[in-house]
DRENDO-1510 file (C-alpha; in Angstrom, 1 decimal, always signed):
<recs>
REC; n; res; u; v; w
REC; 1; UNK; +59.0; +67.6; +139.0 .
REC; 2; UNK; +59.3; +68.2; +142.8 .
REC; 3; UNK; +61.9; +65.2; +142.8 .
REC; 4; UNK; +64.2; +67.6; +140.2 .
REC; 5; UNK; +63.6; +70.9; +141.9 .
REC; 6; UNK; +64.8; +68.6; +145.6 .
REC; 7; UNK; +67.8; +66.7; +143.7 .
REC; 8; UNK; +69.2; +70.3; +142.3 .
REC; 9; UNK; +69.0; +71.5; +145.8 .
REC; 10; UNK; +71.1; +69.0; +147.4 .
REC; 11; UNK; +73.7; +69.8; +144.4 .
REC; 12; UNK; +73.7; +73.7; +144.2 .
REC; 13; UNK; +73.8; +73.2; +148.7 .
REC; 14; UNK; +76.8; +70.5; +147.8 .
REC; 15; UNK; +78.6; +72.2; +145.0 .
REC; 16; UNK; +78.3; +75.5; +147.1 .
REC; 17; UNK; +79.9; +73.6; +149.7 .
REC; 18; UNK; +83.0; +71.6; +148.0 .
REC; 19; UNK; +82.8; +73.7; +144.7 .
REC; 20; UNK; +85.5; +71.0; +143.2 .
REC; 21; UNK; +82.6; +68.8; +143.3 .
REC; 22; UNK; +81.2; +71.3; +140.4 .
REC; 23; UNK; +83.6; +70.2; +138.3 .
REC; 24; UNK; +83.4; +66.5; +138.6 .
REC; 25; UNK; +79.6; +65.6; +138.9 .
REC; 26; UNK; +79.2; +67.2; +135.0 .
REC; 27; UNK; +81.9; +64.3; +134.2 .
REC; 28; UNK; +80.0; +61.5; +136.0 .
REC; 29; UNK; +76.8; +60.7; +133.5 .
REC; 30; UNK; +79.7; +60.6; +130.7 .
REC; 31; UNK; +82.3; +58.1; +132.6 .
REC; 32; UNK; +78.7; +55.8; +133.3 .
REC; 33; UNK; +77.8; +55.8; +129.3 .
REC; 34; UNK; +81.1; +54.9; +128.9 .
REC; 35; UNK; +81.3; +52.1; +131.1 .
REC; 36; UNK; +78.1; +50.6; +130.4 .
REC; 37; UNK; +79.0; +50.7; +126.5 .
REC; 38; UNK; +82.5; +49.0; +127.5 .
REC; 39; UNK; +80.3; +46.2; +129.5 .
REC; 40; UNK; +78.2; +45.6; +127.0 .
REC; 41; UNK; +81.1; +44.9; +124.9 .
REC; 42; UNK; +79.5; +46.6; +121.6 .
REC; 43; UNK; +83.4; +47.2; +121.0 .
REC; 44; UNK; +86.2; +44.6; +121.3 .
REC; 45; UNK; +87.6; +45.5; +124.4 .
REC; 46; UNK; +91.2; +46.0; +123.2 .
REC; 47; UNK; +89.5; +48.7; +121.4 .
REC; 48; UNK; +87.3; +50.2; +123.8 .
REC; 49; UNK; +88.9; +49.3; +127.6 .
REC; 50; UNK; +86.2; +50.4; +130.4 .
REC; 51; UNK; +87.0; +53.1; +133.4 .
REC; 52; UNK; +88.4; +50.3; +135.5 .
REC; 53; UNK; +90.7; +48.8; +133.1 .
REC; 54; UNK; +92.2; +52.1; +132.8 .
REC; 55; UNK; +92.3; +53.3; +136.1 .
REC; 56; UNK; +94.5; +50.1; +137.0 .
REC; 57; UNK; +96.6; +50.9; +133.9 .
REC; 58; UNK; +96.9; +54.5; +135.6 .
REC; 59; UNK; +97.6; +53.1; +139.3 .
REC; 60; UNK; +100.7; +50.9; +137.3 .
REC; 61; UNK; +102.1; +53.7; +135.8 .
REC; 62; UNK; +102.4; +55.2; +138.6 .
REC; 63; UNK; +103.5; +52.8; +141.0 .
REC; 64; UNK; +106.5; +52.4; +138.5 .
REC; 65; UNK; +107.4; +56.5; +138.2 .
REC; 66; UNK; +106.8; +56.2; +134.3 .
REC; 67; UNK; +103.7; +58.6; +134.6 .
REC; 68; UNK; +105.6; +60.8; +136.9 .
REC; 69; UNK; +108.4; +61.2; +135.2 .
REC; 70; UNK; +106.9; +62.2; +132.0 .
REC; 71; UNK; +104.5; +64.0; +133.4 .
REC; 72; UNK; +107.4; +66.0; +134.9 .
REC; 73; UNK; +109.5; +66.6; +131.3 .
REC; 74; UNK; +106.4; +67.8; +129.7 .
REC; 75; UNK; +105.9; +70.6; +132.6 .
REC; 76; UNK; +109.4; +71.6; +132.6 .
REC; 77; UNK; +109.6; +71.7; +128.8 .
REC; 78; UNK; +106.4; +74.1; +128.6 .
REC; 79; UNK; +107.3; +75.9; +131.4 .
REC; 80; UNK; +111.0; +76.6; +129.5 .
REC; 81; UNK; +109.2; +77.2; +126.2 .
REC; 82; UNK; +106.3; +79.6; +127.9 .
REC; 83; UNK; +108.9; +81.4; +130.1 .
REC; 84; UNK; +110.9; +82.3; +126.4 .
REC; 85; UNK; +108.1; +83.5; +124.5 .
REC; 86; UNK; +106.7; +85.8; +126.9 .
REC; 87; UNK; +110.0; +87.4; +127.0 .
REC; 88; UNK; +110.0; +87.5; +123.6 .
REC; 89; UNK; +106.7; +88.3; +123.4 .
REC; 90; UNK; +105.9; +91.1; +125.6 .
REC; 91; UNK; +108.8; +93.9; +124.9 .
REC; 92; UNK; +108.0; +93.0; +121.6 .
REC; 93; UNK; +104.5; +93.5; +121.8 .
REC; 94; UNK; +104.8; +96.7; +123.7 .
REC; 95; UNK; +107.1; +97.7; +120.8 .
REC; 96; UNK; +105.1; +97.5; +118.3 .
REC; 97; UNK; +102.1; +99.1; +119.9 .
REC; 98; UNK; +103.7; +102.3; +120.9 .
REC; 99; UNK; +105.3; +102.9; +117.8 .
REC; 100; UNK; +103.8; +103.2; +114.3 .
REC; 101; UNK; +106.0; +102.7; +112.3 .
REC; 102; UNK; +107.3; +99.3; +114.4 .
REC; 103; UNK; +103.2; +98.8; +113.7 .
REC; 104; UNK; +103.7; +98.8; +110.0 .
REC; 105; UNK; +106.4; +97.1; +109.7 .
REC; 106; UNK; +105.9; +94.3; +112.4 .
REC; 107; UNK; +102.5; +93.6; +111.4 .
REC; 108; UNK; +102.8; +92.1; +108.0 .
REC; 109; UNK; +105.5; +89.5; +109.2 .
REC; 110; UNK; +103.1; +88.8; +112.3 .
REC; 111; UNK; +100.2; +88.1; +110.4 .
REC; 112; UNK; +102.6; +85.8; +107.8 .
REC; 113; UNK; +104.2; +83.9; +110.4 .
REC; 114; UNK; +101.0; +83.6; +112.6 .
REC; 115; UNK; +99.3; +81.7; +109.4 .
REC; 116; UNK; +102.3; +79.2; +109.7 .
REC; 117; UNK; +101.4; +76.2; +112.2 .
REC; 118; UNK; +104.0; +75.7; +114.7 .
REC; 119; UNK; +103.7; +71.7; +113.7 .
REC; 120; UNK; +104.9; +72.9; +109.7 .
REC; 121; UNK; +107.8; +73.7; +111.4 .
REC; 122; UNK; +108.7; +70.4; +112.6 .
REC; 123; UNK; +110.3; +69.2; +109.4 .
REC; 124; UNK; +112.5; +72.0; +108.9 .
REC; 125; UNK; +113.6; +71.7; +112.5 .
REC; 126; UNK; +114.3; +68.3; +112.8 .
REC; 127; UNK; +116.7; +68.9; +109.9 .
REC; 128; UNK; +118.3; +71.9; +111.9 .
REC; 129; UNK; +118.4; +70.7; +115.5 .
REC; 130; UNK; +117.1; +67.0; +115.2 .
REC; 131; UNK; +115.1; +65.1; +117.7 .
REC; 132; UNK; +115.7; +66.5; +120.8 .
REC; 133; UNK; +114.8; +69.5; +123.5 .
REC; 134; UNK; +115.9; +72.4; +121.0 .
REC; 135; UNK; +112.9; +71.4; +118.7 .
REC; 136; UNK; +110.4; +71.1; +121.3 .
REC; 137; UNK; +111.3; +74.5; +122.9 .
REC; 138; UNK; +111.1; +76.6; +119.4 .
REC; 139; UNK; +107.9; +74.7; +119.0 .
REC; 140; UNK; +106.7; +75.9; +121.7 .
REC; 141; UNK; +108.0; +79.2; +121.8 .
REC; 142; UNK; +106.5; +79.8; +118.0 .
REC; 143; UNK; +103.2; +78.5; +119.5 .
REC; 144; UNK; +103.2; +81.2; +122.7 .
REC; 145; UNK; +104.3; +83.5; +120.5 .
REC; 146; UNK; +101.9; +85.5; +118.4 .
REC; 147; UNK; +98.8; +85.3; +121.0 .
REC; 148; UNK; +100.8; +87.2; +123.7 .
REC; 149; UNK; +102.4; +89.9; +120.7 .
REC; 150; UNK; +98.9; +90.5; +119.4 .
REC; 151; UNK; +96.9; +90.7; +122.8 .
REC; 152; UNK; +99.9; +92.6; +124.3 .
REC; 153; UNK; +99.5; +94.7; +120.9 .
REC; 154; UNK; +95.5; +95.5; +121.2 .
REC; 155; UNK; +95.9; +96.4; +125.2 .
REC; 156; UNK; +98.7; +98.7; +124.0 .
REC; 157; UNK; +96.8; +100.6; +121.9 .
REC; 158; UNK; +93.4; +100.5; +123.6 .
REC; 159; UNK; +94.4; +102.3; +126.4 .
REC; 160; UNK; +93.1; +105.4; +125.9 .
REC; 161; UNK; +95.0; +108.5; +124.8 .
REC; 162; UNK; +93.3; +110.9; +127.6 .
REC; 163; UNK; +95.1; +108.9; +129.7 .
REC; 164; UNK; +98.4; +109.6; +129.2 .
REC; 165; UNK; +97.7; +113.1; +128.4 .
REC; 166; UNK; +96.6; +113.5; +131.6 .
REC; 167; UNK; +99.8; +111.7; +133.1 .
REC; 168; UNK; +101.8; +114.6; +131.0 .
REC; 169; UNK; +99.9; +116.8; +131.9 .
REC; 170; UNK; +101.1; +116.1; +135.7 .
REC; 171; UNK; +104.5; +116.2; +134.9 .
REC; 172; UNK; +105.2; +112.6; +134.3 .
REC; 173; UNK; +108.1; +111.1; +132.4 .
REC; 174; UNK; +107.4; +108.9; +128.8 .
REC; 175; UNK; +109.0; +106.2; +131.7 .
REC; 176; UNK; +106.8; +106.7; +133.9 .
REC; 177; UNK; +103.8; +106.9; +131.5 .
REC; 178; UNK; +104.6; +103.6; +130.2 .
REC; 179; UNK; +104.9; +101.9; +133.7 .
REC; 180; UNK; +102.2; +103.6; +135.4 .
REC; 181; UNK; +99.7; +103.7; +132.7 .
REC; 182; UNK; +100.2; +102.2; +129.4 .
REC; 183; UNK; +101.5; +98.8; +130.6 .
REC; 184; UNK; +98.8; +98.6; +133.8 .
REC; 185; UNK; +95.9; +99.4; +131.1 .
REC; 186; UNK; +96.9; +96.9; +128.7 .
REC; 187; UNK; +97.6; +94.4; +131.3 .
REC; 188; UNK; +94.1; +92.6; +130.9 .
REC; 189; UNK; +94.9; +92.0; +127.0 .
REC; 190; UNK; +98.2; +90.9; +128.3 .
REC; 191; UNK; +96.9; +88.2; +131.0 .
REC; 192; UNK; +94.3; +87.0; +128.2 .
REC; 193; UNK; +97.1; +86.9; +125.7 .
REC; 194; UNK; +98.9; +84.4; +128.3 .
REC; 195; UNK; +96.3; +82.4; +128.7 .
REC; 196; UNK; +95.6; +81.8; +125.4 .
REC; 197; UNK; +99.1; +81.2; +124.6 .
REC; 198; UNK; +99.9; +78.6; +127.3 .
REC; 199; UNK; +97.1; +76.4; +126.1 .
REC; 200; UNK; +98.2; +76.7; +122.4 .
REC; 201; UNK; +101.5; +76.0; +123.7 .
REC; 202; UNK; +100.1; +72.8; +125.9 .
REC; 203; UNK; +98.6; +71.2; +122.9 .
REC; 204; UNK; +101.7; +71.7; +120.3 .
REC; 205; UNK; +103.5; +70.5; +122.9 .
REC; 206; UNK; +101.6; +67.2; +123.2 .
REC; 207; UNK; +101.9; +67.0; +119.2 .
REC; 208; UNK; +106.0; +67.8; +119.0 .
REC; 209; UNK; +106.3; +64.8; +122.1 .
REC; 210; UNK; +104.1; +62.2; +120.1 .
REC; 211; UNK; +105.8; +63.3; +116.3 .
REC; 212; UNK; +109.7; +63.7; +118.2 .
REC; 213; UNK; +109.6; +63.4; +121.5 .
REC; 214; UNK; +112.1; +60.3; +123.9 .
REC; 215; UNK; +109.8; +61.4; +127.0 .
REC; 216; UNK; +106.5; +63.1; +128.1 .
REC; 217; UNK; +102.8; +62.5; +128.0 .
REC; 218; UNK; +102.8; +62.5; +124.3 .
REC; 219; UNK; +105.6; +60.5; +124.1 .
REC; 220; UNK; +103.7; +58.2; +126.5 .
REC; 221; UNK; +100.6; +57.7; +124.0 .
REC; 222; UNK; +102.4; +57.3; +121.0 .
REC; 223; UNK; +104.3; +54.6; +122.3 .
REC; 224; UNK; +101.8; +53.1; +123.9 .
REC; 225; UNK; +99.9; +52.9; +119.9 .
REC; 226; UNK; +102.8; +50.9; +119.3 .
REC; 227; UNK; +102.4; +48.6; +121.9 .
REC; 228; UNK; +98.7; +48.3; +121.7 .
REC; 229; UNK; +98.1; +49.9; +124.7 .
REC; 230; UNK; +94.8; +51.6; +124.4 .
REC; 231; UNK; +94.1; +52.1; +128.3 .
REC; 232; UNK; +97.9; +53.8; +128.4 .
REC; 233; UNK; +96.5; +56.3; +125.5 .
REC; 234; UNK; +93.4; +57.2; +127.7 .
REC; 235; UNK; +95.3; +57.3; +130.5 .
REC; 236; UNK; +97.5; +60.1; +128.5 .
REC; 237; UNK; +94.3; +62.5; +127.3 .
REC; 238; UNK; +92.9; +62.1; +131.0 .
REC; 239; UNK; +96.0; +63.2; +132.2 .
REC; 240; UNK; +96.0; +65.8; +129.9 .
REC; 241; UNK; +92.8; +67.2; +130.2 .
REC; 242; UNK; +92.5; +66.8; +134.5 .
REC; 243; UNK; +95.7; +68.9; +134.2 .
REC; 244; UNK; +94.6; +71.4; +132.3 .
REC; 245; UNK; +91.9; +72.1; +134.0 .
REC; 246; UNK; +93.8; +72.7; +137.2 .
REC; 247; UNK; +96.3; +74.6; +135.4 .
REC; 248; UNK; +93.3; +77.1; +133.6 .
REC; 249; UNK; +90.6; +77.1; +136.4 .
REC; 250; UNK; +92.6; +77.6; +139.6 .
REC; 251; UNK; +94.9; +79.8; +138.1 .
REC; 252; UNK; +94.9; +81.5; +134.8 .
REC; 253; UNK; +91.3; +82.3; +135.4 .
REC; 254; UNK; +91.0; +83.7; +138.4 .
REC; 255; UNK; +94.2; +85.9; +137.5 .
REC; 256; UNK; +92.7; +87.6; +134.2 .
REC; 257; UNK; +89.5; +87.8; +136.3 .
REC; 258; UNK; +91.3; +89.8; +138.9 .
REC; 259; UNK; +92.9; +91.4; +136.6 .
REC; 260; UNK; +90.2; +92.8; +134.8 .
REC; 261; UNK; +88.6; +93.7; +137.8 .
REC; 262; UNK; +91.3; +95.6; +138.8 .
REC; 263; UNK; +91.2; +97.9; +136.1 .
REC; 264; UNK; +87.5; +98.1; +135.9 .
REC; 265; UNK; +87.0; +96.0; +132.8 .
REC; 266; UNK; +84.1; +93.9; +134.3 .
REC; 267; UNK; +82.4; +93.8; +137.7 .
REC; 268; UNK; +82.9; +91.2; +140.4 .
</recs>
């Protein structure tokens, strides 16, 4: 017992110090099961490669820029695809809790639409617009969609109506109001609408690359099935998951966390 209580002292002093290292040691007990399972060979190893099989696989692919480059397309494309929905998404979600009768009539179609996976889409789309970038932008623009409308929605209408009676009440404009006070109080929803949506929008994505996609880190593992390639589709969900991570913990996070401690949502 006094061994454990010494061993999780050196790691809370160490992950206090080099926090990233709280992220990775959770990771290492699972990468050793599966490397002593790969050894052991219980698997054929064309099914089941080991860590260092696929960490060489990852080192080719990017020694040649494949990984790179696909890497790339699948950022810009859900970076394109995220950028349009929220602009879509947020005027229309401010819309729509202002107003009720926008409420009522919006609401309906939302909740219709919403019940529709993005991927149902794909069939009709490819007949519209074919295999290319136009699918895999309303793809993900469908997918970003309807978390940001209906967070953006909630904040809207949970700000408090004292609030902007009081804003009246000093003399402020319905402009003013809405920039000052509505839109700052929902902004929390907002942030957790976005965050939600992006990673929604991340994995449809991954799916519309693998089902239509020429390039990407779906792409990437589908053709790599093809080609029998299972370290190449490990390589992929690695990828996919280290990125991620960074993408959600080191940013997304830490702005809704600001966020709502800005407006007194939670403490810090």
């Amino acid at each position: 017992m006094t061994a454990i209580y010494t061993i999780w002292g050196y790691y809370a002093r160490w992950t206090a110090r080099w926090p990233a290292m709280a992220a990775f040691v959770p990771f290492v007990p699972l990468i050793a099961a599966w490397g002593f399972i790969a050894w052991l060979e219980i698997f054929p190893p064309v099914f089941l490669p080991g860590p260092v099989e696929v960490v060489e696989r990852a080192w080719t692919l990017l020694y040649k820029g494949i990984l790179t480059d696909y890497l790339a397309d699948s950022l810009s494309r859900l970076a394109v695809g995220a950028a349009v929905g929220m602009c879509i998404a947020i005027p229309l979600g401010v819309l729509i809790g202002l107003s009720r009768r926008a409420h009522d009539f919006a609401w309906p179609i939302l909740l219709f639409f919403q019940a529709i996976g993005d991927i149902a889409w794909l069939p009709i789309l490819l007949v519209w617009f074919g295999f290319g970038l136009t699918t895999m932008t309303f793809v993900i623009v469908y997918t970003v969609l309807f978390p940001v409308v209906l967070n953006t929605v909630l904040g809207i209408r949970s700000v408090k109506p004292e609030l902007r009676r009081a804003a009246q009440s000093l003399g402020a404009s319905k402009h003013r109001i809405l920039l000052e006070v509505t839109l700052p109080g929902a902004l929390p929803n907002i942030i957790t609408g976005l965050r939600n949506g992006l990673g929604y929008g991340w994995r449809a994505l991954i799916a519309a690359e693998i089902i239509v996609g020429t390039s990407g880190i779906g792409f990437l593992m589908f053709d790599a099935r093809r080609a029998g390639s299972v370290e190449e589709i490990v390589v992929g969900m690695i990828v996919l998951g280290i990125l991620w991570y960074i993408v959600d913990s080191w940013f997304l996070a830490p702005i809704e966390r600001a966020t709502g401690q800005r407006w007194g949502l939670v403490t810090s």
